[in-house]
C-alpha positions as CSV (number, residue, x, y, z in Angstrom):
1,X,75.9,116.5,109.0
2,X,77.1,113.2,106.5
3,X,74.4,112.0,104.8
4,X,73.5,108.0,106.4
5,X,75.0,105.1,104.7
6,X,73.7,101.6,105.4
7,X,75.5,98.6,104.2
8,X,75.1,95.1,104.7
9,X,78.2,92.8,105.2
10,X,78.6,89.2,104.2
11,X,81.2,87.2,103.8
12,X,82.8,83.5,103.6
13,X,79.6,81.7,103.2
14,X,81.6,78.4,102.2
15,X,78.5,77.0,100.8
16,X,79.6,73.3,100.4
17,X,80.7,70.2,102.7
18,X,81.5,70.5,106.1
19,X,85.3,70.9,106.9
20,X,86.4,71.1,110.3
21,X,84.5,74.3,112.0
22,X,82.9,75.4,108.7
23,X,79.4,74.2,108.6
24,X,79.1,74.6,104.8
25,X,75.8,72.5,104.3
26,X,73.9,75.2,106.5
27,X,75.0,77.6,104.1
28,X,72.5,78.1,102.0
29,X,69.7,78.4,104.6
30,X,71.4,80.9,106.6
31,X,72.1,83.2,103.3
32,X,68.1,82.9,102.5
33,X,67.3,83.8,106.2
34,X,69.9,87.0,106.1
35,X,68.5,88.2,102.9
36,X,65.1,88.1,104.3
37,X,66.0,90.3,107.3
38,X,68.0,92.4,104.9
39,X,64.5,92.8,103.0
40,X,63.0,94.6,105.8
41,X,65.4,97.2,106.4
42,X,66.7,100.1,104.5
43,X,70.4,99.1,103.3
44,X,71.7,100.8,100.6
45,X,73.9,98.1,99.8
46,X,75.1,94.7,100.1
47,X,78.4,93.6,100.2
48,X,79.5,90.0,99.7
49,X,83.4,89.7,100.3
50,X,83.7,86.3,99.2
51,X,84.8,82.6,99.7
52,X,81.2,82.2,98.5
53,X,81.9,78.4,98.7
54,X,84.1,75.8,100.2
55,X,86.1,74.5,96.8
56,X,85.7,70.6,95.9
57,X,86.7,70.1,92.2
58,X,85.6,72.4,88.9
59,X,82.3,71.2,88.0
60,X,81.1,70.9,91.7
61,X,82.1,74.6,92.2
62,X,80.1,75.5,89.2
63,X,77.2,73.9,91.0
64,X,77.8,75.2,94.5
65,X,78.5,78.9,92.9
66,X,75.3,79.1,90.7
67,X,73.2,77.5,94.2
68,X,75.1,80.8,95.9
69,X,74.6,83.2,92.8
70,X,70.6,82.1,93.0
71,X,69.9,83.1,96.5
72,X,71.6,86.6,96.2
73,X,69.8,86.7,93.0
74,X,66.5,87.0,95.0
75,X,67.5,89.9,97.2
76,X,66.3,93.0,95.8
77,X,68.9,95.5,97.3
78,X,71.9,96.2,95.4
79,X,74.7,93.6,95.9
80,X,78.7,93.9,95.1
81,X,80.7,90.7,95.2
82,X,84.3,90.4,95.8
83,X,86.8,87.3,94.9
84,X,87.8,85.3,97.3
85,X,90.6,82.3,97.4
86,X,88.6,79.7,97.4
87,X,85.9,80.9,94.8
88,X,89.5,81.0,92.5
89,X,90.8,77.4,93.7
90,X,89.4,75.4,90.3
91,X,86.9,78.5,88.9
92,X,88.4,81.1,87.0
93,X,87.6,84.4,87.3
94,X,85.4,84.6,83.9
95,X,83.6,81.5,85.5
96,X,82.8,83.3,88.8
97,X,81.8,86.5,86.6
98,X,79.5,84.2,84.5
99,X,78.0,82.5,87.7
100,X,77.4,85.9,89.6
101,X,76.6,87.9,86.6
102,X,79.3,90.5,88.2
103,X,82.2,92.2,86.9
104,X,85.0,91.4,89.0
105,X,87.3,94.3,88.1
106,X,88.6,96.4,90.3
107,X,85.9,99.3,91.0
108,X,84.4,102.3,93.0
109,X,81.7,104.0,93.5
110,X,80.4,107.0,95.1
111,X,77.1,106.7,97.5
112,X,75.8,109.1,99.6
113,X,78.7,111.4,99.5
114,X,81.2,108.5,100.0
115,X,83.4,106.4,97.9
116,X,83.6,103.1,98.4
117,X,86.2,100.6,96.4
118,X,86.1,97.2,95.7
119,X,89.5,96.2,95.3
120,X,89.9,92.8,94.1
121,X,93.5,91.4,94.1
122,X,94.0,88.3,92.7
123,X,93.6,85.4,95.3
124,X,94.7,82.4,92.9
125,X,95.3,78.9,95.4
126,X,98.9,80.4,95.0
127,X,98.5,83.1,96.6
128,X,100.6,82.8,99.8
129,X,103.4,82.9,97.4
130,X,102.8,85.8,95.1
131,X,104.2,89.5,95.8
132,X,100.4,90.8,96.3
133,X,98.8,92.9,95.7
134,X,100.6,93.2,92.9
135,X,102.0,96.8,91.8
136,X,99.4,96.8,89.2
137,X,96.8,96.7,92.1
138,X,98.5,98.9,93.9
139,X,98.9,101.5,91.2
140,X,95.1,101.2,90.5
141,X,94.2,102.0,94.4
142,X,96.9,104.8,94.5
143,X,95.4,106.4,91.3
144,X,91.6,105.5,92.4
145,X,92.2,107.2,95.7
146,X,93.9,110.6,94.0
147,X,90.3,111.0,92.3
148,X,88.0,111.6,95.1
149,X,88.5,114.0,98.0
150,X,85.7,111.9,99.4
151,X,85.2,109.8,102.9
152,X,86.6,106.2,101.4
153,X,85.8,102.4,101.8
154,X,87.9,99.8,100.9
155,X,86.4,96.5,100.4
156,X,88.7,93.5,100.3
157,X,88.5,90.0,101.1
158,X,91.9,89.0,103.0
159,X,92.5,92.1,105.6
160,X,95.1,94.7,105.1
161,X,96.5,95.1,108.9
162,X,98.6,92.1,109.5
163,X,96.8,92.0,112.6
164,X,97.9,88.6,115.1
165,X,96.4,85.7,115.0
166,X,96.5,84.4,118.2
167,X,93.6,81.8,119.2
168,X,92.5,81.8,115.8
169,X,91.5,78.3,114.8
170,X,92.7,78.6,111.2
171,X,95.8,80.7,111.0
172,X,97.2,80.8,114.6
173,X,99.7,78.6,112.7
174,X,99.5,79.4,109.4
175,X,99.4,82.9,109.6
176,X,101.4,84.2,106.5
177,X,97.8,82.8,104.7
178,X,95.5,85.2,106.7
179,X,97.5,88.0,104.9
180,X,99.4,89.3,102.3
181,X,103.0,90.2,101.7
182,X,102.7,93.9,100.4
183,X,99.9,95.2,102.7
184,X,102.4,97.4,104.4
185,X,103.0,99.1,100.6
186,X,98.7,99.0,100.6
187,X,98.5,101.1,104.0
188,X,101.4,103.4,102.8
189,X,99.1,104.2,100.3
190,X,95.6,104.5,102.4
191,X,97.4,106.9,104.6
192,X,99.2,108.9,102.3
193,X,95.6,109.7,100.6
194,X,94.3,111.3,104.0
195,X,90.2,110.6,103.1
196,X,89.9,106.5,104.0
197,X,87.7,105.9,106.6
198,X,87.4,102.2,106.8
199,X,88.9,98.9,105.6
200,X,87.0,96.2,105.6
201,X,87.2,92.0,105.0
202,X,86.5,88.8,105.9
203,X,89.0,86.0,105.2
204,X,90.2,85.4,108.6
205,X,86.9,83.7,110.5
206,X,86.4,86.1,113.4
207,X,85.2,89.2,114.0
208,X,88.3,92.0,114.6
209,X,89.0,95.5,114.8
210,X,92.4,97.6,114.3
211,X,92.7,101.4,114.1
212,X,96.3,102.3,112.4
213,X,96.7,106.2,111.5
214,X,93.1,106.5,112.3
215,X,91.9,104.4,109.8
216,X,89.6,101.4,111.2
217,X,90.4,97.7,109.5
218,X,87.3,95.7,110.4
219,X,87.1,92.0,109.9
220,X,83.6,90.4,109.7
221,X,82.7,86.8,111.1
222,X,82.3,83.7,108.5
223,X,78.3,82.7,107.6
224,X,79.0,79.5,108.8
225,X,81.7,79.6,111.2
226,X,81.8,77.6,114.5
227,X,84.9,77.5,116.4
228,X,84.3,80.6,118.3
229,X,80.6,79.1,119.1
230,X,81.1,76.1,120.5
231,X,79.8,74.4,117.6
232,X,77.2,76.4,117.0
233,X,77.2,77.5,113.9
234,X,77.8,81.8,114.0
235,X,74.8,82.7,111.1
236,X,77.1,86.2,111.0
237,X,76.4,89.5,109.4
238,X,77.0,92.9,109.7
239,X,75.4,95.8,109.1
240,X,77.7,98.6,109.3
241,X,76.1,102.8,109.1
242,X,78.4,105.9,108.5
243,X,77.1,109.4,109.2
244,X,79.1,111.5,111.7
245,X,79.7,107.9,114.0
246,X,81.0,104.8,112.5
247,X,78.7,102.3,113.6
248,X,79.6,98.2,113.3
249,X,77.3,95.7,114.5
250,X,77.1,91.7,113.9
251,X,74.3,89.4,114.0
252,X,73.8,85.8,115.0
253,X,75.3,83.6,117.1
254,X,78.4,85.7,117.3
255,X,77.4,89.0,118.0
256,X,79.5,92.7,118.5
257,X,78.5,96.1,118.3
258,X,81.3,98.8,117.5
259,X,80.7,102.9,117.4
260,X,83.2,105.5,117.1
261,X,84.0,108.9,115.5
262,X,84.6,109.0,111.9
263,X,88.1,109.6,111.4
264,X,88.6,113.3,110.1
265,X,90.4,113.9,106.7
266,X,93.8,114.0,106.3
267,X,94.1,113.8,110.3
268,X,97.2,111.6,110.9
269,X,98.9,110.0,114.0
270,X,102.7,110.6,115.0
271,X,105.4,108.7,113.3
272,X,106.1,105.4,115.2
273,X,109.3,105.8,117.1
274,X,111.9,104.6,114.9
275,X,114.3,101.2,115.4
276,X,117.1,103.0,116.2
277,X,115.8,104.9,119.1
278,X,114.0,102.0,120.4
279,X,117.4,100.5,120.4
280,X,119.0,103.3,121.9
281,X,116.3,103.6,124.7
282,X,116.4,99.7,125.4
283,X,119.9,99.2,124.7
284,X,121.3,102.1,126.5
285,X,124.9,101.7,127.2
286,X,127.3,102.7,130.1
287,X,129.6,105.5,129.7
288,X,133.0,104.0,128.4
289,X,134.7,105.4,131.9
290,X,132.0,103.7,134.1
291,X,133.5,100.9,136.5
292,X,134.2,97.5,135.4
293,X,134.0,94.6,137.9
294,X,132.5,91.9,135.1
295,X,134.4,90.5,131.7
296,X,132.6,88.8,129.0
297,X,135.6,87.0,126.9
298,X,134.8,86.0,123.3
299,X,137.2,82.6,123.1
300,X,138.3,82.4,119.3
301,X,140.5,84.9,118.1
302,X,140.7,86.6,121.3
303,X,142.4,84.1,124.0
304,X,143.5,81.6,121.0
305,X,143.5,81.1,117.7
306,X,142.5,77.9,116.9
307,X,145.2,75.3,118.8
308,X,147.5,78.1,119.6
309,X,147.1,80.3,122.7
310,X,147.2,84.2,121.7
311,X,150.4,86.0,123.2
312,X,149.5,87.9,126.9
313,X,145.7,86.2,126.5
314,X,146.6,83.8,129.8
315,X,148.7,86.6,131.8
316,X,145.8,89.2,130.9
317,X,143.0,87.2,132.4
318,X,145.5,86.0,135.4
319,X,145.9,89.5,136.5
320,X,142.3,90.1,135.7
321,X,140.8,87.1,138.4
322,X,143.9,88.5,140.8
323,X,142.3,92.4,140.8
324,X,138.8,90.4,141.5
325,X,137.3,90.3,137.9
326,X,134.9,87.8,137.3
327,X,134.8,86.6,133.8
328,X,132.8,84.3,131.7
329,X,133.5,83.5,128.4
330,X,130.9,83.4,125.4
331,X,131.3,81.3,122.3
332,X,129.6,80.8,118.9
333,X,131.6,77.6,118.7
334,X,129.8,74.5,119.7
335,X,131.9,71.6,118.6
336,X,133.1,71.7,122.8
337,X,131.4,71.3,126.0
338,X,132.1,73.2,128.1
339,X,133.9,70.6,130.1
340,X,136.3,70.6,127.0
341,X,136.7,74.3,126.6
342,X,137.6,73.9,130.1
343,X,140.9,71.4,129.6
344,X,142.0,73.7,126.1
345,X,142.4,76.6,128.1
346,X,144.3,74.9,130.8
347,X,146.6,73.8,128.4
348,X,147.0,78.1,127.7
349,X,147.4,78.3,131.7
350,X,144.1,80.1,131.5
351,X,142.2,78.7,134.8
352,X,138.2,79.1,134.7
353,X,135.7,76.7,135.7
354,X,132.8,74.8,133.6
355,X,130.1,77.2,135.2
356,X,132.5,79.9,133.4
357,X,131.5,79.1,129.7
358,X,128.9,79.7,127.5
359,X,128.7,78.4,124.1
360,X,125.9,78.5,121.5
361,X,124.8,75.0,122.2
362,X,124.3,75.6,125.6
363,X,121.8,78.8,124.1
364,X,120.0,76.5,121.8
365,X,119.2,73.7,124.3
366,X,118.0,76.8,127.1
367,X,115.3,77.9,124.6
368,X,113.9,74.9,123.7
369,X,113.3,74.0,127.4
370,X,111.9,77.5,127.9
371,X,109.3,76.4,125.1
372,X,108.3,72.5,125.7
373,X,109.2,70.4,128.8
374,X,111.1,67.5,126.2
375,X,110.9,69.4,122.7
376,X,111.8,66.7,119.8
377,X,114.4,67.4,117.8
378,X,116.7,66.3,114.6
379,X,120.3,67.4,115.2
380,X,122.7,68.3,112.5
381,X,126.0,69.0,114.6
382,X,128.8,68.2,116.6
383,X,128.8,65.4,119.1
384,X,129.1,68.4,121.7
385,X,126.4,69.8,120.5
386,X,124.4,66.4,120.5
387,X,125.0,65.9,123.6
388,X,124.3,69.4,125.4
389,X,120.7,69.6,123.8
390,X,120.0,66.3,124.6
391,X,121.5,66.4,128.6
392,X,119.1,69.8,129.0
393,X,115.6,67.4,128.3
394,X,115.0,67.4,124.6
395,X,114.4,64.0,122.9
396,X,115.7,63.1,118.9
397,X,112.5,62.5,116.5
398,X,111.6,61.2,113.0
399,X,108.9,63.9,113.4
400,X,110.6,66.9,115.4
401,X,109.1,70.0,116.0
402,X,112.7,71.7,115.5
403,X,115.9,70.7,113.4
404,X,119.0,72.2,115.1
405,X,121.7,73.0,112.7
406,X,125.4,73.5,113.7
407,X,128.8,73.0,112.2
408,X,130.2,69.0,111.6
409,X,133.0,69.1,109.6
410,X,132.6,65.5,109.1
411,X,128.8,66.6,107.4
412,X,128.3,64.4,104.6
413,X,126.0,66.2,102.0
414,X,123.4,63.4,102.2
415,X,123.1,64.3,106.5
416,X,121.0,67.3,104.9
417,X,118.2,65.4,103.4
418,X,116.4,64.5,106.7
419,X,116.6,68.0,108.1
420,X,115.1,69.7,104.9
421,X,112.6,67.3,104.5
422,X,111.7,67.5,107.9
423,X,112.0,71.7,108.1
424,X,109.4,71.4,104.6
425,X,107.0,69.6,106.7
426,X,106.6,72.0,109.6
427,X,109.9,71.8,112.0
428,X,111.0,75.5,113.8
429,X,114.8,76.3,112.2
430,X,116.9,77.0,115.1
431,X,120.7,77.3,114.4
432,X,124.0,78.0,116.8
433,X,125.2,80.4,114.8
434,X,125.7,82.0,111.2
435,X,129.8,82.5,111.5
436,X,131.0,81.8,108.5
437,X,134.6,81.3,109.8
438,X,136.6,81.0,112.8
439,X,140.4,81.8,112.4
440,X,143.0,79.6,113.5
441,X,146.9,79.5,113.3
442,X,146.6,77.9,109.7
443,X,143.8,80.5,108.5
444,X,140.0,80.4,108.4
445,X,137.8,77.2,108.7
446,X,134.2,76.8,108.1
447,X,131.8,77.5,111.0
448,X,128.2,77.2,110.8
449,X,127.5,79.7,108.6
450,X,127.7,78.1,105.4
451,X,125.8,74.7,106.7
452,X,122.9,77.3,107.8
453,X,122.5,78.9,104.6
454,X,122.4,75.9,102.8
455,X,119.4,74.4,104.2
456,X,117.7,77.5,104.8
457,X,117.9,77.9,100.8
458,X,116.5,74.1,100.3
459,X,113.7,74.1,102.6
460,X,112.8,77.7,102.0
461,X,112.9,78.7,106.1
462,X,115.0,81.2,108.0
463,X,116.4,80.3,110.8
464,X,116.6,81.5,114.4
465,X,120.2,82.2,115.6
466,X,120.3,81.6,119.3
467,X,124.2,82.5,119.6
468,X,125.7,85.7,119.2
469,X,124.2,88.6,118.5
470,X,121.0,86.8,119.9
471,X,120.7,88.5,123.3
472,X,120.2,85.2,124.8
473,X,123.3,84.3,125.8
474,X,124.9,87.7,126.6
475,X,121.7,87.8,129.3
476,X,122.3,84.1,130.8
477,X,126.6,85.7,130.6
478,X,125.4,88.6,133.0
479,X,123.3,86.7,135.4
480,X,126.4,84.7,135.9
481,X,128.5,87.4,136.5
482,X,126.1,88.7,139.0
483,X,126.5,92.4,138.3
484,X,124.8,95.1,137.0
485,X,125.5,95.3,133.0
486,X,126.9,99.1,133.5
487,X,129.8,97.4,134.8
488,X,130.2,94.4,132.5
489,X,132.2,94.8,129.4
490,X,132.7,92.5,126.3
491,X,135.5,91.8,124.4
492,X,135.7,89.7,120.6
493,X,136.9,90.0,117.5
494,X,133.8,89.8,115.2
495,X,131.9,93.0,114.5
496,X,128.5,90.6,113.4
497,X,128.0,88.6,116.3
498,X,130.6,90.1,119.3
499,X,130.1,93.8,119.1
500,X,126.2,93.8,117.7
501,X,125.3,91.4,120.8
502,X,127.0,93.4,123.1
503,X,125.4,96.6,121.9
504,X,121.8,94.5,121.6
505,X,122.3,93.6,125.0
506,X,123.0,96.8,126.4
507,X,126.9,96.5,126.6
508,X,130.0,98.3,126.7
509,X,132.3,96.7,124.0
510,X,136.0,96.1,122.9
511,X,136.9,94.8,119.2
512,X,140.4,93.0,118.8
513,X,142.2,92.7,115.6
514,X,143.9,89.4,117.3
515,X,140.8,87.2,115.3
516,X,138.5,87.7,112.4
517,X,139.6,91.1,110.2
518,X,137.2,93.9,110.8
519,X,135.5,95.0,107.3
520,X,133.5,98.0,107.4
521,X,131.2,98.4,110.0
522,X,127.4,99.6,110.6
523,X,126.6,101.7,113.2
524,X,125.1,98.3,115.4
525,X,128.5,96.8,115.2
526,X,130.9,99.9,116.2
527,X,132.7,98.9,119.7
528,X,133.3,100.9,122.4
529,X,137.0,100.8,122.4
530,X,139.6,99.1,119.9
531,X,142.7,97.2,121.0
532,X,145.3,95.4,119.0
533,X,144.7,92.3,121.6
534,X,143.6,91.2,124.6
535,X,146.9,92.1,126.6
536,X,146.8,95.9,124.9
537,X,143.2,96.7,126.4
538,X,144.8,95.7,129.9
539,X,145.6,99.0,131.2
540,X,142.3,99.9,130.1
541,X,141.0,97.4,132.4
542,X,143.2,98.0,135.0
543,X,142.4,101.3,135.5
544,X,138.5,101.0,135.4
545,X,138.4,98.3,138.1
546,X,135.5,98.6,140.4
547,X,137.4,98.7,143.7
């Protein structure tokens, strides 16, 4: 039988104004009324995991944190404190020590034949943008944790599980602040040791539980939260008691109560399945011999190159419609409606329809209507381009929600400023593509590759790529063939985007070497079947016709 343990949780008192939901002028009264309830029971501990106040300027916080440090100061059980990122804002840590009369080293200690650590990682009002914990701090916890064969607690303020954030009022969109970037390398650690029992934080304004290799991460309510009230301000606590059940209950005005087993040591879950079987399982391609009756044609490089037509491209696809083929072509290149795509490949006696291409534009304009009924947007692009997003609903802003970026080759270097100053202040990065060349007859010429990196490395934000290998349009390809996509088969020239869509979408593929040389290849971007061209895969074709 484990001996009882009896803690007492509190954290994110924000003792200070009121901002937004936190109701930091009730602070201090509902920290006097927990530690009188905490006086009549039998806790072995308290636990403050800090954001003890809600930060105004240096001398203010001294104030506010010696107001804080007073009321704990007349509880009589044993109280640990923990750092958090706003008690760090304009304080140092010696000035928090000094206020608190607490060391804030990282420490543990053993109690009731459990260990419990109070890891404190430093939570400077930079640190969003610090590798943390550091490898320092994680060193300390891996060595720490190699010490005791004992049942462990980790105390922390911000939680380790990178656990979503949905509906949260502070971090449903901000949610790189309601963790950090190296908890991953933190839980490596807590599961390699086999003997943690529980994580547990504050930081994030709601109560929360996640259970990863058996280990439970528990997030405790704010003091003096209210969103999830209704105004009311929460009051929360926890008390939380470890023998042979874990046992998590909050008070006040947003209350749970948790039990469940202790974990047993150096019990561990399966492996996750890895990426590459996921992507085998939901990617699963036809056999290369399975019937074709579907043809998605890449354009450049494949039926031309550039303004010249690709010898056998027009007779191949001729013979393909004649044998009853549908085809639909895909295309990274969004400088042409489709319309226009339409007219050039007339001009190569290639006959398809407008209904028959797909180009990256076309991709980016679909998910933005799939998100908002008319999304504002800054455009950095073609006039095609332009004018597909804006015909599908979306509306150009001084204050967009997106900036869609695309290849101009009449781009002045001044067009950038807008879209990184408008991608700094909050706009989604969406992109046509990241091609950093399409061939023609006179040799390569910048895509929109080059235009993407560029202002992904001045504003700081990675892009989304809706064209190829996004799935996106290989998916809207297929539903306009109107067959299943065991008897569809691609054909480009460009491992990146051609080949690794194909195979992300769940597609037979043919590479080309009539477009864009072929470096080495991973194993996402290995075809199906080579050709030299589009005319040398025809007897391939021909011969795998669904009839």
């Amino acid at each position: 039988m484990m001996e009882r343990l009896m803690l007492v949780i509190i954290t994110d008192i924000h003792h200070g104004p009121t901002r937004y939901t936190k109701k930091g002028d009730a602070a201090l009264p509902l920290l006097e009324s927990v530690g009188v309830q905490v006086g009549v029971g039998s806790a072995d501990l308290i636990v403050d995991l800090g954001d003890r106040i809600s930060n105004v300027d240096h001398d203010t916080d001294l104030k506010l944190m010696a107001e804080v440090a007073s009321v704990f100061g007349q509880m009589d059980t044993p109280t640990a404190h923990l750092l958090g990122n706003h008690d760090l804002h304009f304080l140092t840590k010696d000035e928090n020590e000094m206020a608190l009369g607490h060391s804030f080293q990282s420490h543990s200690i053993d109690i009731k034949g459990k260990h419990l650590v109070f890891w404190q990682i430093d939570l400077t009002n930079t640190y969003g943008d610090n590798s943390l914990p550091s490898e320092d701090d994680l060193n300390w916890l891996r060595e720490d944790l190699e010490r005791t064969a004992l049942p462990t607690l980790i105390f922390t303020h911000v939680p380790l599980d990178d656990a979503a954030m949905v509906g949260n009022f502070w971090f449903q969109n901000n949610s790189s602040a309601a963790s950090l970037s190296n908890t991953q390398k933190a839980r490596d650690i807590i599961e390699a040791s086999g003997n943690v029992i529980l994580c547990v934080a504050g930081h994030v304004h709601w109560n929360n539980i996640s259970t990863i290799d058996g280990v439970r991460y528990l997030t405790v309510q704010s003091l003096t939260e209210s969103y999830t009230t209704q105004g009311t301000v929460t009051g929360a606590w926890a008390e939380i008691i470890i023998d042979d059940q874990l046992s998590w209950s909050v008070h006040g005005a947003d209350p749970i109560h948790y039990q469940a087993p202790v974990r047993t040591l150096d019990a561990h879950w399966n492996e996750p399945l890895s990426p590459k079987i996921i992507r085998q399982q939901n990617s699963r391609i036809a056999d290369p011999h399975h019937p074709i009756s579907g043809v998605i044609l890449d354009m450049d490089g494949v039926l031309f190159c550039g303004e010249e037509p690709i010898e056998g491209s027009a007779e191949t696809v001729s013979i393909l419609q004649d044998q009853g083929v549908r085809i639909v072509c895909l295309t990274n290149n969004a400088r042409k409606t489709p319309e226009q795509y339409v007219e050039k490949l007339r001009n190569f006696n290639i006959d398809l329809n407008d209904d028959d291409i797909l180009t990256s534009g076309m991709a980016v304009a679909q998910y933005l209507m799939t998100r908002e009924d008319k999304p504002k947007v800054h455009l950095i692009g073609s006039k095609a381009l332009v004018d597909t997003v804006l015909a599908a609903g979306a509306i150009e802003s001084d204050d967009p929600d997106y900036v869609v970026a695309s290849i101009d080759l009449d781009l002045k270097i001044s067009d950038m400023t807008p879209a990184i100053r408008h991608l700094t202040s909050g706009a989604q990065f969406l992109a046509t593509n990241y091609d950093a060349v399409i061939p023609t007859h006179d040799g390569p010429e910048p895509e929109a590759g080059p235009i993407v990196a560029f202002l992904e490395a001045a504003s700081g934000e990675k892009a989304i790529i809706l064209g190829k290998p996004h799935t996106l349009l290989f998916e809207i390809a297929i539903g306009k063939l109107g067959v299943s996509k065991d008897e569809v088969i691609l054909i480009g020239d460009t491992p990146a985007t051609d080949i690794a869509g194909a195979r992300a979408a769940g597609l037979r593929s043919i590479l080309v070497a009539s477009g864009n040389p072929a470096s080495s290849l991973i194993d996402t971007q290995e075809p199906t079947l080579r050709f030299a061209n589009l005319k040398a895969a025809l007897p391939f074709l021909i011969s795998h016709i669904d009839t």
